[in-house]
C-alpha positions in Angstrom: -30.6 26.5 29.7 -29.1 29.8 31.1 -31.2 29.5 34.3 -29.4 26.2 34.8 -25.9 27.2 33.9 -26.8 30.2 36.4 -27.6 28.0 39.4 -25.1 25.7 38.7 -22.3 28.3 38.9 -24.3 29.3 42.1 -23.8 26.4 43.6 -19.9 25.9 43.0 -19.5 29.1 44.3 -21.0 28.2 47.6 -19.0 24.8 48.1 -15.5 25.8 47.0 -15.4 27.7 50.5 -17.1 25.0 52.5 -14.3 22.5 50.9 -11.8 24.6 51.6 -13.0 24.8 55.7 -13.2 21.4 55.6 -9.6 20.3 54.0 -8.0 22.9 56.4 -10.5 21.7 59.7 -9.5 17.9 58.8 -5.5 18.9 58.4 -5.5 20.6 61.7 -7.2 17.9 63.7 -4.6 15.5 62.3 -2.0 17.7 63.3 -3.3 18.0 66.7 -3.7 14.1 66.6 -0.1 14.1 65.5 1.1 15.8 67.8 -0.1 14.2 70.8 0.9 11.1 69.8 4.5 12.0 69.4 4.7 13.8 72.0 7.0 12.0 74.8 5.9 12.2 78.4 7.7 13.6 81.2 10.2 11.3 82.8 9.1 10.1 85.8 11.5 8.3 88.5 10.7 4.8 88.8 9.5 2.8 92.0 13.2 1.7 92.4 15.4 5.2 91.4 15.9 7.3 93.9 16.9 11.0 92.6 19.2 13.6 94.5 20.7 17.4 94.2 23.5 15.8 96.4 26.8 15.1 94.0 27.6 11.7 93.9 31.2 11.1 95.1 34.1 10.2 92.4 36.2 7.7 93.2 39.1 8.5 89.9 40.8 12.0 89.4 40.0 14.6 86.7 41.7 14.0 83.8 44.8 16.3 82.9 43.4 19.0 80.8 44.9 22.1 79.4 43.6 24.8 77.3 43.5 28.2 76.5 41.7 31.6 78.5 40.5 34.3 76.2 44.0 35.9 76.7 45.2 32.5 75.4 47.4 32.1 78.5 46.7 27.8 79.4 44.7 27.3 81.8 44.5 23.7 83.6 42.4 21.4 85.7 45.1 21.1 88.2 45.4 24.7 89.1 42.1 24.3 90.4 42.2 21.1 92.6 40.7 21.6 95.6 38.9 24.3 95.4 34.5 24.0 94.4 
């Protein structure tokens, strides 16, 4: 009865660290799985859209729009019209 009780213990000491590697293999790989199906993919242009670096042109004016520098002195859109 000992020798059984012996390999027994045996035993469930050998499979509570093959368990383990295989909880934490199977929780990765679903992580991995996870992730690449979240994952977005990179925006592509369509057939149709044409992209550009060139600005396009405004038709309206800026807004008014005043606020303060870091010396709190006010600062406004217009004081820079016409100038890039």
């Amino acid at each position: 009865m000992a020798k059984q009780r012996q390999k027994r213990q045996i035993r469930q000491g050998r499979t509570k660290p093959l368990a383990l590697l295989l909880i934490g293999s199977g929780l990765l790989i679903l992580g991995v799985v996870t992730m690449a199906l979240l994952s977005k993919p990179a925006e592509t242009a369509d057939a149709g859209e044409i992209r550009s670096a060139i600005p396009v042109e405004v038709n309206y004016p800026a807004p008014e729009l005043s606020l303060p520098d870091l010396e709190d002195n006010p600062v406004s859109l217009e004081d820079y019209r016409g100038t890039v």
